[in-house]
GUVO-775738 format. One record per atom (N, C-alpha, C, O): residue number from 1; residue in three letters; atom name; z, y, x. Coordinates in nm, 2 decimals. Atoms other than C-alpha are relative to their C-alpha. Example, Ala and Ser with C-alpha at 12.3 -4.5 7.8 and 13.67 -1.06 7.14 Angstrom:
BEGIN
(atom 1,"ALA","N",(0.00,-0.12,0.09))
(atom 1,"ALA","CA",(0.78,-0.45,1.23))
(atom 1,"ALA","C",(0.00,0.12,0.09))
(atom 1,"ALA","O",(0.07,0.12,0.19))
(atom 2,"SER","N",(0.00,-0.11,-0.09))
(atom 2,"SER","CA",(0.71,-0.11,1.37))
(atom 2,"SER","C",(0.08,0.11,-0.08))
(atom 2,"SER","O",(0.09,0.22,-0.03))
//
This chain:
BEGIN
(atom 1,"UNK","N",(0.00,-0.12,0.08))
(atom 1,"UNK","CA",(0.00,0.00,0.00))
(atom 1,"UNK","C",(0.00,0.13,0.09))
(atom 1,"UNK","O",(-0.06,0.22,0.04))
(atom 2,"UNK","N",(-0.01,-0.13,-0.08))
(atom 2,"UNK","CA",(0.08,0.26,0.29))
(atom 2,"UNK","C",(-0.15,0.01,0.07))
(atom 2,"UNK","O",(-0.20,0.12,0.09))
(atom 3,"UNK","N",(0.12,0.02,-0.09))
(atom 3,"UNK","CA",(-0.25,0.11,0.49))
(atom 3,"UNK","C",(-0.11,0.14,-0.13))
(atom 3,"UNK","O",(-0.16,0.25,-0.10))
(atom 4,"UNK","N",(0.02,-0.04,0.11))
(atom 4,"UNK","CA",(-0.39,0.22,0.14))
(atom 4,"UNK","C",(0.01,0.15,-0.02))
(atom 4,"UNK","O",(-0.09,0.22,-0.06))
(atom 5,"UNK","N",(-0.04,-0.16,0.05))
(atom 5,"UNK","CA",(-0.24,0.55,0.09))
(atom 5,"UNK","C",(-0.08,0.09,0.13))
(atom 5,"UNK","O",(-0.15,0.18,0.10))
(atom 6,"UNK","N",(0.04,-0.09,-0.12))
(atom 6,"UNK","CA",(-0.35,0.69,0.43))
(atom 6,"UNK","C",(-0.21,-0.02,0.00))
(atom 6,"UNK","O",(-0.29,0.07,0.04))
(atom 7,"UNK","N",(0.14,0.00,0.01))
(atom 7,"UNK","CA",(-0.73,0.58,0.37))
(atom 7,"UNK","C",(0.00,0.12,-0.10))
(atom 7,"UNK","O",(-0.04,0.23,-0.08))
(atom 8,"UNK","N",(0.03,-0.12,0.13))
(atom 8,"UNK","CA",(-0.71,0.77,0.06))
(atom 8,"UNK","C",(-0.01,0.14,0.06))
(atom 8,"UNK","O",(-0.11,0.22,0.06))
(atom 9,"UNK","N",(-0.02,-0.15,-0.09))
(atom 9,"UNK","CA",(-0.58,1.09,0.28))
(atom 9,"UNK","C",(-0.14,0.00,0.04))
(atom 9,"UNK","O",(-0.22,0.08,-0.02))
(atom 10,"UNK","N",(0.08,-0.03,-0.05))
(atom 10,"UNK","CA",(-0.87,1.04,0.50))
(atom 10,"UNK","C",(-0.11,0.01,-0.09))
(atom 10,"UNK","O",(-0.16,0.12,-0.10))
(atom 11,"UNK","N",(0.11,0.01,0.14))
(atom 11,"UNK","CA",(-1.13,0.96,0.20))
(atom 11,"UNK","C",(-0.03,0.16,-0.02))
(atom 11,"UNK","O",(-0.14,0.20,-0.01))
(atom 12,"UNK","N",(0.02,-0.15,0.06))
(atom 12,"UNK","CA",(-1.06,1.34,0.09))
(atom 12,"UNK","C",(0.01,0.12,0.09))
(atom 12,"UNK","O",(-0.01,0.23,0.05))
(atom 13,"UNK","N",(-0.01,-0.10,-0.04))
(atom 13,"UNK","CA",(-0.99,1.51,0.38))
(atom 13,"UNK","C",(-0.12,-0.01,0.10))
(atom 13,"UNK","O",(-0.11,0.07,0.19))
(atom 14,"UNK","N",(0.11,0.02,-0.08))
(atom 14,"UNK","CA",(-1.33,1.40,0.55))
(atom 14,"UNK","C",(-0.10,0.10,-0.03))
(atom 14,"UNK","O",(-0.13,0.13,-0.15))
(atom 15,"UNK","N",(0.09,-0.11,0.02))
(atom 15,"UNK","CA",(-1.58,1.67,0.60))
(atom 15,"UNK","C",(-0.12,-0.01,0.10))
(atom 15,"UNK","O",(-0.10,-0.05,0.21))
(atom 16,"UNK","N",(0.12,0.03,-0.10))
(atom 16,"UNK","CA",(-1.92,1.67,0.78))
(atom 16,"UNK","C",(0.03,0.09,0.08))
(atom 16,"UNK","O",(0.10,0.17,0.04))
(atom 17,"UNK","N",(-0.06,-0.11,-0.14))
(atom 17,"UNK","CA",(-1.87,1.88,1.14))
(atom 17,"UNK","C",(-0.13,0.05,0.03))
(atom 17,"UNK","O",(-0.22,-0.03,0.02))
(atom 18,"UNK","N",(0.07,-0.14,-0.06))
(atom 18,"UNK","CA",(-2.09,2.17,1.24))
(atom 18,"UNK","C",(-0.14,-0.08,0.04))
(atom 18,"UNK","O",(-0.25,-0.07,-0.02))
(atom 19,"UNK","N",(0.08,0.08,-0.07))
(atom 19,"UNK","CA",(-2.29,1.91,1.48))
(atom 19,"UNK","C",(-0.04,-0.12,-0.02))
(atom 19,"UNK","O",(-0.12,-0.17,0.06))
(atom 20,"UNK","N",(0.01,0.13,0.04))
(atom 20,"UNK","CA",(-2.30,1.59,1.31))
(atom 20,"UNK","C",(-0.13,-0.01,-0.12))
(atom 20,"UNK","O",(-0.16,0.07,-0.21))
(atom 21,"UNK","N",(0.11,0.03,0.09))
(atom 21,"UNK","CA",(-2.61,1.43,1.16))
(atom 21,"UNK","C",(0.02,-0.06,-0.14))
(atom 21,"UNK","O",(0.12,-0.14,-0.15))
(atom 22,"UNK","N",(-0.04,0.05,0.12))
(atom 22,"UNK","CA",(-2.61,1.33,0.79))
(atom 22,"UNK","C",(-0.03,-0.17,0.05))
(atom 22,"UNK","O",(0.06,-0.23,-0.02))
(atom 23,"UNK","N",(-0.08,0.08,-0.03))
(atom 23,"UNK","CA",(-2.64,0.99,0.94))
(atom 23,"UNK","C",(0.18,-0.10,0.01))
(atom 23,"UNK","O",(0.24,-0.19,-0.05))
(atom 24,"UNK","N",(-0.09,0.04,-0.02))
(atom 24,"UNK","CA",(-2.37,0.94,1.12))
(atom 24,"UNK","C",(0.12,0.09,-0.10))
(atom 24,"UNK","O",(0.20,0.01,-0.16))
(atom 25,"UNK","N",(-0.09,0.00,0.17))
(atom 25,"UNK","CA",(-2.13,1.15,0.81))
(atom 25,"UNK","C",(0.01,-0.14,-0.10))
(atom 25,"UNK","O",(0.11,-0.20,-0.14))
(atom 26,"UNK","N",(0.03,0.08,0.09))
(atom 26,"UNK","CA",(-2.28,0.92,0.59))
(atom 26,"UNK","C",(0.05,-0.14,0.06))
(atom 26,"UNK","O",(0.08,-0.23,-0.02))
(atom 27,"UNK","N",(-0.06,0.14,-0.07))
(atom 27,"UNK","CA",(-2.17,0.63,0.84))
(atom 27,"UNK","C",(0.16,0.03,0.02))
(atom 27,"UNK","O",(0.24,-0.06,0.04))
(atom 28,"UNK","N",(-0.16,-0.05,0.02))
(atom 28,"UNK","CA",(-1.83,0.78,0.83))
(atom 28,"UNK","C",(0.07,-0.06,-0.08))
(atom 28,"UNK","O",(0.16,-0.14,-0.08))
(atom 29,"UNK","N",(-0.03,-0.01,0.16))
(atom 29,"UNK","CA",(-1.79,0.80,0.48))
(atom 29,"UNK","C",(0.01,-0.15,-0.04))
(atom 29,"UNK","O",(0.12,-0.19,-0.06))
(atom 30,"UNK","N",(0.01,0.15,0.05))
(atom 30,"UNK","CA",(-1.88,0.42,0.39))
(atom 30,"UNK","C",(0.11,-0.07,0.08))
(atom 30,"UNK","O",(0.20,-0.13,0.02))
(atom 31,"UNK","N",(-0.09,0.09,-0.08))
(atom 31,"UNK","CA",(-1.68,0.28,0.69))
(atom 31,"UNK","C",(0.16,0.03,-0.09))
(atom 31,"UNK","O",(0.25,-0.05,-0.13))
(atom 32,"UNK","N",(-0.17,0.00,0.11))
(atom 32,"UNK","CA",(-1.35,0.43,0.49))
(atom 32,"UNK","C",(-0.03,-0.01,-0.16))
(atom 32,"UNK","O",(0.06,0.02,-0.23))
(atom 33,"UNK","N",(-0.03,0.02,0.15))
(atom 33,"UNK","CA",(-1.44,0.37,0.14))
(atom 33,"UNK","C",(-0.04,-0.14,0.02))
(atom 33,"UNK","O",(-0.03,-0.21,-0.09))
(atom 34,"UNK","N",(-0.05,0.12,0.05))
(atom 34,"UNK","CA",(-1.49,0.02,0.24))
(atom 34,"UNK","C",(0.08,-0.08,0.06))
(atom 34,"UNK","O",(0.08,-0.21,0.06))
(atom 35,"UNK","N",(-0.16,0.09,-0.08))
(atom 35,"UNK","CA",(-1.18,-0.06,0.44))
(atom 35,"UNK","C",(0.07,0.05,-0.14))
(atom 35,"UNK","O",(0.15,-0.03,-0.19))
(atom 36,"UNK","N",(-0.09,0.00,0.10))
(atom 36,"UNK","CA",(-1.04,0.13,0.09))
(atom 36,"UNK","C",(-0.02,-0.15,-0.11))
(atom 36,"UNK","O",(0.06,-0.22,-0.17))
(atom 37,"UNK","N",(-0.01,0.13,0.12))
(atom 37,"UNK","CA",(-1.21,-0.14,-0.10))
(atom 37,"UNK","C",(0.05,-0.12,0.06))
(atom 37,"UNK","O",(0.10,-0.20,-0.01))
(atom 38,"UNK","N",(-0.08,0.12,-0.05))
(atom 38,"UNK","CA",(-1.09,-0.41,0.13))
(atom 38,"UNK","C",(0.12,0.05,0.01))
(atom 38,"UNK","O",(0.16,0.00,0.12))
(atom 39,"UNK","N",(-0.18,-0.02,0.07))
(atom 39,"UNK","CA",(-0.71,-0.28,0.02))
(atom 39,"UNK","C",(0.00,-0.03,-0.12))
(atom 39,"UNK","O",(0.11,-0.03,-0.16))
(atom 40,"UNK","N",(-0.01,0.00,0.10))
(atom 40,"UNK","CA",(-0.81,-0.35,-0.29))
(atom 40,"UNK","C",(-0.07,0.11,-0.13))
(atom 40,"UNK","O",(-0.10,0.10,-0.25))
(atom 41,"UNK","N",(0.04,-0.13,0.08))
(atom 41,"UNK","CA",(-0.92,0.01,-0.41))
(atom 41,"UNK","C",(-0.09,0.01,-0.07))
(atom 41,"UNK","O",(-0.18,0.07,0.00))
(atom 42,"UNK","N",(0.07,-0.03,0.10))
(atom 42,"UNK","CA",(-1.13,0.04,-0.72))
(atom 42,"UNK","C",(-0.10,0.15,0.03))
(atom 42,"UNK","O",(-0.06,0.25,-0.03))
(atom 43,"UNK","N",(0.06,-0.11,-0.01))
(atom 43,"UNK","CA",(-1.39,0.31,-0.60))
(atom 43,"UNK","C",(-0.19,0.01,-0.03))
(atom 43,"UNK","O",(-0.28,-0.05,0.02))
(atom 44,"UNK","N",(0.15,0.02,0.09))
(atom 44,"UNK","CA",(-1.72,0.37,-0.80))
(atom 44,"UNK","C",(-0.11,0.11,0.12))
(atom 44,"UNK","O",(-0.08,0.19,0.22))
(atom 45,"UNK","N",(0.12,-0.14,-0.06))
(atom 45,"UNK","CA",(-2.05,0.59,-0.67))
(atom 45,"UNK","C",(0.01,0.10,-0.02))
(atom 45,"UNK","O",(-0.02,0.18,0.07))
(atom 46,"UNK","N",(-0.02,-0.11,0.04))
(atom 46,"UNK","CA",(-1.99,0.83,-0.86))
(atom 46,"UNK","C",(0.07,0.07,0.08))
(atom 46,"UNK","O",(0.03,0.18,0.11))
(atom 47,"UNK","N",(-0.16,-0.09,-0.07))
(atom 47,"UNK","CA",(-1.65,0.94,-0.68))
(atom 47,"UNK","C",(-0.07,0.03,0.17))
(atom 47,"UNK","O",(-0.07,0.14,0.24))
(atom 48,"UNK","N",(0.07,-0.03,-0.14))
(atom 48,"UNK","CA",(-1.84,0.88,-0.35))
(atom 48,"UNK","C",(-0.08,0.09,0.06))
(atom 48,"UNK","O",(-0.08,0.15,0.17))
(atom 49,"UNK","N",(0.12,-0.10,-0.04))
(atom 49,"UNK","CA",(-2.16,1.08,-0.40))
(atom 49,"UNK","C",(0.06,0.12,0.00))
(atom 49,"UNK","O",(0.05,0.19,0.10))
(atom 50,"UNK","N",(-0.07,-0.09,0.06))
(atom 50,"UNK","CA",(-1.94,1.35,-0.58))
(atom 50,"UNK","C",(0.09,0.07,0.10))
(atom 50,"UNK","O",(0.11,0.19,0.11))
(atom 51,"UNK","N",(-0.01,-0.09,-0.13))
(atom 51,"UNK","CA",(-1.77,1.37,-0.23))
(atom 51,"UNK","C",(-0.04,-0.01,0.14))
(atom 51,"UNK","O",(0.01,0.04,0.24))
(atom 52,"UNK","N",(0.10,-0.08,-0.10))
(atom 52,"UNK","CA",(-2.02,1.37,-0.01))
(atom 52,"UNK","C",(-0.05,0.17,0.01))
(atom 52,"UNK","O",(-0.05,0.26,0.10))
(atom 53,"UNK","N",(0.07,-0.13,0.07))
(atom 53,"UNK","CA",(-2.19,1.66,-0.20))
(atom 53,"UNK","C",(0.10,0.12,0.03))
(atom 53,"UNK","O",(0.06,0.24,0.06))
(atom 54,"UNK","N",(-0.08,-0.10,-0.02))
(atom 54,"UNK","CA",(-1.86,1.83,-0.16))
(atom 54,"UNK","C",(0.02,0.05,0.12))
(atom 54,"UNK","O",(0.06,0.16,0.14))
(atom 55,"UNK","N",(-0.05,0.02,-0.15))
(atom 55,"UNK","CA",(-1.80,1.77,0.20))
(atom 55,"UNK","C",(-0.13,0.02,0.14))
(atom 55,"UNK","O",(-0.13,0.00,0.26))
(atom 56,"UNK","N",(0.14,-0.01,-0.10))
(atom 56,"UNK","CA",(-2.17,1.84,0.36))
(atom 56,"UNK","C",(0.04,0.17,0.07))
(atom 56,"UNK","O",(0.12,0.24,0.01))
(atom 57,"UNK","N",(0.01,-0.14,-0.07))
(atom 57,"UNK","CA",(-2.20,2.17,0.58))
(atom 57,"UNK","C",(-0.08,0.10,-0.10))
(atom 57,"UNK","O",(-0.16,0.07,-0.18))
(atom 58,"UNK","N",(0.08,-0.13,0.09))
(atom 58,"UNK","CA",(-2.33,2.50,0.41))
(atom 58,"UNK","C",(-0.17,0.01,0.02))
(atom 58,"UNK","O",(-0.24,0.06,-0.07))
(atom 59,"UNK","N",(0.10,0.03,0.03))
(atom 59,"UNK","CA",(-2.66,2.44,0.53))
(atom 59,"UNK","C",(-0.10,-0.12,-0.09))
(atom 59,"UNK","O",(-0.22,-0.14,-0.09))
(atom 60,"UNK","N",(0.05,0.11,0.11))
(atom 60,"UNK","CA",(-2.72,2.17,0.28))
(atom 60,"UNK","C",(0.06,0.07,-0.18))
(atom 60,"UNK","O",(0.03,0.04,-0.29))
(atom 61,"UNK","N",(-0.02,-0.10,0.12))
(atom 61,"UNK","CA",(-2.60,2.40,0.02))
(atom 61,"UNK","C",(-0.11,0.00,-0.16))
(atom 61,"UNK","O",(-0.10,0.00,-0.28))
(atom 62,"UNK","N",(0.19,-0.02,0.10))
(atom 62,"UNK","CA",(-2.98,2.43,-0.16))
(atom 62,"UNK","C",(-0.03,-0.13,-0.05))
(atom 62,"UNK","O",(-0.09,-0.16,-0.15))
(atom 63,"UNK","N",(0.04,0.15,0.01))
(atom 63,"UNK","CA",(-3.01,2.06,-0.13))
(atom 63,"UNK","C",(0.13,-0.07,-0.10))
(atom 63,"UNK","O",(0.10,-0.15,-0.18))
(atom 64,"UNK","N",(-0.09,0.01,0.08))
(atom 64,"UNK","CA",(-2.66,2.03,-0.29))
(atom 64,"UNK","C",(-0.01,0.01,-0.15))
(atom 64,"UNK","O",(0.02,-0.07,-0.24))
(atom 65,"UNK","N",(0.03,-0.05,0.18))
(atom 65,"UNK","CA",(-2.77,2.26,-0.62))
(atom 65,"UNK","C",(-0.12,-0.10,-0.06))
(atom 65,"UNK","O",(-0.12,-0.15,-0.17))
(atom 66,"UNK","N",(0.12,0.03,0.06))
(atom 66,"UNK","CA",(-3.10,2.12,-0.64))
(atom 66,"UNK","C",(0.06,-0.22,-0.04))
(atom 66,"UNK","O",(-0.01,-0.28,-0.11))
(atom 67,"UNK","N",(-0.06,0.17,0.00))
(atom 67,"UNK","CA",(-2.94,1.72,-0.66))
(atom 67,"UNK","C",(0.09,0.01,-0.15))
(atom 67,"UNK","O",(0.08,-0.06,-0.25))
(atom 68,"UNK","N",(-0.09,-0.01,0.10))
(atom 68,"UNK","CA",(-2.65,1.86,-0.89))
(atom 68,"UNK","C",(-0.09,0.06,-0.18))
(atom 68,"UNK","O",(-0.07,0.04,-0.30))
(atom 69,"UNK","N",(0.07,-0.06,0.15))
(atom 69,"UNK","CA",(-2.90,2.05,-1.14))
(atom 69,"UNK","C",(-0.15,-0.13,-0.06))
(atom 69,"UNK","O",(-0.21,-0.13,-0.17))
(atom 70,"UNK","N",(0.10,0.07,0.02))
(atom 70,"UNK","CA",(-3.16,1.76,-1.11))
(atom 70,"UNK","C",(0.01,-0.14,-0.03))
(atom 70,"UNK","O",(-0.09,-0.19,-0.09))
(atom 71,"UNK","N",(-0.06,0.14,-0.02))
(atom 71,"UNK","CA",(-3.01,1.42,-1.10))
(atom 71,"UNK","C",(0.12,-0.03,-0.12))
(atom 71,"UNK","O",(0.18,0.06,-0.19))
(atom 72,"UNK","N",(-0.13,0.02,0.09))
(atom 72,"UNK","CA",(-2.74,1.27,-1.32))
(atom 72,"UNK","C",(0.09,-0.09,0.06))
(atom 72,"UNK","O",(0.09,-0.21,0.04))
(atom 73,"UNK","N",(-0.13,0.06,-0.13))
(atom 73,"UNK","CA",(-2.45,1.20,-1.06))
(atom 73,"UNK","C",(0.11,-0.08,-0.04))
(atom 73,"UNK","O",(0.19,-0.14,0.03))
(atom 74,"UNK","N",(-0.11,0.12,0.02))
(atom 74,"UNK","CA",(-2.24,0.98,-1.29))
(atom 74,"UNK","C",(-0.13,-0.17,0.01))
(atom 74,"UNK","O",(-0.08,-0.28,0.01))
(atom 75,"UNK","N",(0.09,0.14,-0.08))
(atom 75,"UNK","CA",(-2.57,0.69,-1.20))
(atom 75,"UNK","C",(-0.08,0.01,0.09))
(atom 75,"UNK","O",(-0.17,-0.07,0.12))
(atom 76,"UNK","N",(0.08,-0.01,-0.11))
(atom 76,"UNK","CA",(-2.69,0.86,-0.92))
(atom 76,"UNK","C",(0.06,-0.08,0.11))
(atom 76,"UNK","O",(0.18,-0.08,0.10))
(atom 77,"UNK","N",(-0.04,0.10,-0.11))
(atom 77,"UNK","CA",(-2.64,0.61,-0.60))
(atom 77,"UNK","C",(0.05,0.05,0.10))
(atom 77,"UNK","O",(0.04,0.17,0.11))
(atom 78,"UNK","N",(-0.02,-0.05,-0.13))
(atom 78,"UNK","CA",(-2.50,0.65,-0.27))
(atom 78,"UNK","C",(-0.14,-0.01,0.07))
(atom 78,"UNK","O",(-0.19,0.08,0.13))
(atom 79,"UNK","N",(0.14,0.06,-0.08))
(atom 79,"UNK","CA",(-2.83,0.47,-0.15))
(atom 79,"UNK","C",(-0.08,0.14,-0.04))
(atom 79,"UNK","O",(-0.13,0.21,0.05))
(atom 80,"UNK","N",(0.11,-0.11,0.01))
(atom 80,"UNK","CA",(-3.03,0.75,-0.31))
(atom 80,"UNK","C",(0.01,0.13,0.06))
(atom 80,"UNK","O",(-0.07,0.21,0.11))
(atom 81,"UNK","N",(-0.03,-0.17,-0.03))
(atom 81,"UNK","CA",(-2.83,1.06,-0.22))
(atom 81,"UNK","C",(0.00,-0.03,0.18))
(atom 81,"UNK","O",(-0.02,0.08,0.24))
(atom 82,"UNK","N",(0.04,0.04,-0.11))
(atom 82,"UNK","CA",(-2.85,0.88,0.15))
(atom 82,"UNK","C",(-0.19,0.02,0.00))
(atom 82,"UNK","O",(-0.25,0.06,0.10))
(atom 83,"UNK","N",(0.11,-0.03,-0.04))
(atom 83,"UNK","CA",(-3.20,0.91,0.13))
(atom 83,"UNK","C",(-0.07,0.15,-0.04))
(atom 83,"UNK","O",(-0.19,0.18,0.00))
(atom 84,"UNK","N",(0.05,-0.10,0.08))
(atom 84,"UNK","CA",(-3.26,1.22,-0.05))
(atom 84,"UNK","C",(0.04,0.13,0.15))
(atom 84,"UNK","O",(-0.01,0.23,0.21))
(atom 85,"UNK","N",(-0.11,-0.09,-0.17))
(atom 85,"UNK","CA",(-3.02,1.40,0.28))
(atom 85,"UNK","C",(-0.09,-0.03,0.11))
(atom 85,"UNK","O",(-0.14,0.05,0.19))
(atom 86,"UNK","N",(0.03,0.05,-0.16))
(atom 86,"UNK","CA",(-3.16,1.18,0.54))
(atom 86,"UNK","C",(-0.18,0.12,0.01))
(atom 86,"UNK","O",(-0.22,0.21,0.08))
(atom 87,"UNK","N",(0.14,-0.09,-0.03))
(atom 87,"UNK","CA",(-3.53,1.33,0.44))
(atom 87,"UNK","C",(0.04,0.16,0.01))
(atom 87,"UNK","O",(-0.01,0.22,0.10))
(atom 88,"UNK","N",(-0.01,-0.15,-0.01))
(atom 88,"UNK","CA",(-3.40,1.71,0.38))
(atom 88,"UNK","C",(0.01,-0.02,0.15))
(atom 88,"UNK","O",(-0.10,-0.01,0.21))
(atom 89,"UNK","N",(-0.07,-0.01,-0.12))
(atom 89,"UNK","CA",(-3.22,1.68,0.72))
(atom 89,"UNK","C",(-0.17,0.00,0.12))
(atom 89,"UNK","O",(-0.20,0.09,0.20))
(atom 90,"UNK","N",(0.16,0.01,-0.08))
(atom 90,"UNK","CA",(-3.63,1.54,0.88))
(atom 90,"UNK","C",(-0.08,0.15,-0.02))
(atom 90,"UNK","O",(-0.16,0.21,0.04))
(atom 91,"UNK","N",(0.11,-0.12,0.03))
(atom 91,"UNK","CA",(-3.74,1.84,0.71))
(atom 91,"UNK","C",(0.02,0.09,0.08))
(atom 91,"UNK","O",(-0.06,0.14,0.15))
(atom 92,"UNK","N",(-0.05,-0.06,-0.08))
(atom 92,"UNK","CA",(-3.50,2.04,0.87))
(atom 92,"UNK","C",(0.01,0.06,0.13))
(atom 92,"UNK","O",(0.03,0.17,0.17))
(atom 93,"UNK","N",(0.01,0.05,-0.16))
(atom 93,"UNK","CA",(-3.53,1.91,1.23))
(atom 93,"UNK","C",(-0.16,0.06,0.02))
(atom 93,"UNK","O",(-0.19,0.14,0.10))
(atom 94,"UNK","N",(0.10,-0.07,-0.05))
(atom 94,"UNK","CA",(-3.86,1.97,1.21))
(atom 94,"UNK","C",(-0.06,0.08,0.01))
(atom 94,"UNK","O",(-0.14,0.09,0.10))
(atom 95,"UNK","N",(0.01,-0.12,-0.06))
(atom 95,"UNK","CA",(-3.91,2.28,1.16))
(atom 95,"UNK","C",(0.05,0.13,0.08))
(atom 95,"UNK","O",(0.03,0.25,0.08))
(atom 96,"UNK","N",(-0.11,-0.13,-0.10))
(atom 96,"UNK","CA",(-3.66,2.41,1.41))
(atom 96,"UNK","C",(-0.09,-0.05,0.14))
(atom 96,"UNK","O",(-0.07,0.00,0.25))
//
């Protein structure tokens, strides 16, 4: 239960860093929501995408609105919002 309680902490207090590719975030993120679920933890997509979305850097901001006004995030996937990022992010790179 404490192993438990302390994932949960990190689950919410995880945020993408300045430097970090939506990759490896996105490799973050799964690695603790599924040591939560190997404690037992009941955790849906929804809750997951919901904080991704919240936890991305401000340059993803645009890509944020346009997902939240276009998509319907209680059956949108992790799988999809992982790919919907990974390509913004190609778009990104490439024209810097």
């Amino acid at each position: 239960m404490v192993k438990l309680q302390s994932l949960r902490r990190e689950f919410e207090t995880l945020s993408m860093q300045s430097n970090e590719s939506v990759q490896d975030f996105l490799s973050r993120t799964k690695a603790v929501v599924n040591r939560m679920k190997s404690y037992g933890e009941n955790i849906n997509d929804g809750t997951v995408v919901a904080k991704i979305l919240r936890s991305l850097t401000p340059r993803f901001d645009h890509v944020v609105a346009a997902i939240e006004e276009s998509k319907d995030l209680s059956v949108f996937t992790v799988a999809e919002l992982m790919g919907s990022l990974q390509a913004h992010e190609d778009r990104l790179n490439r024209s810097q």
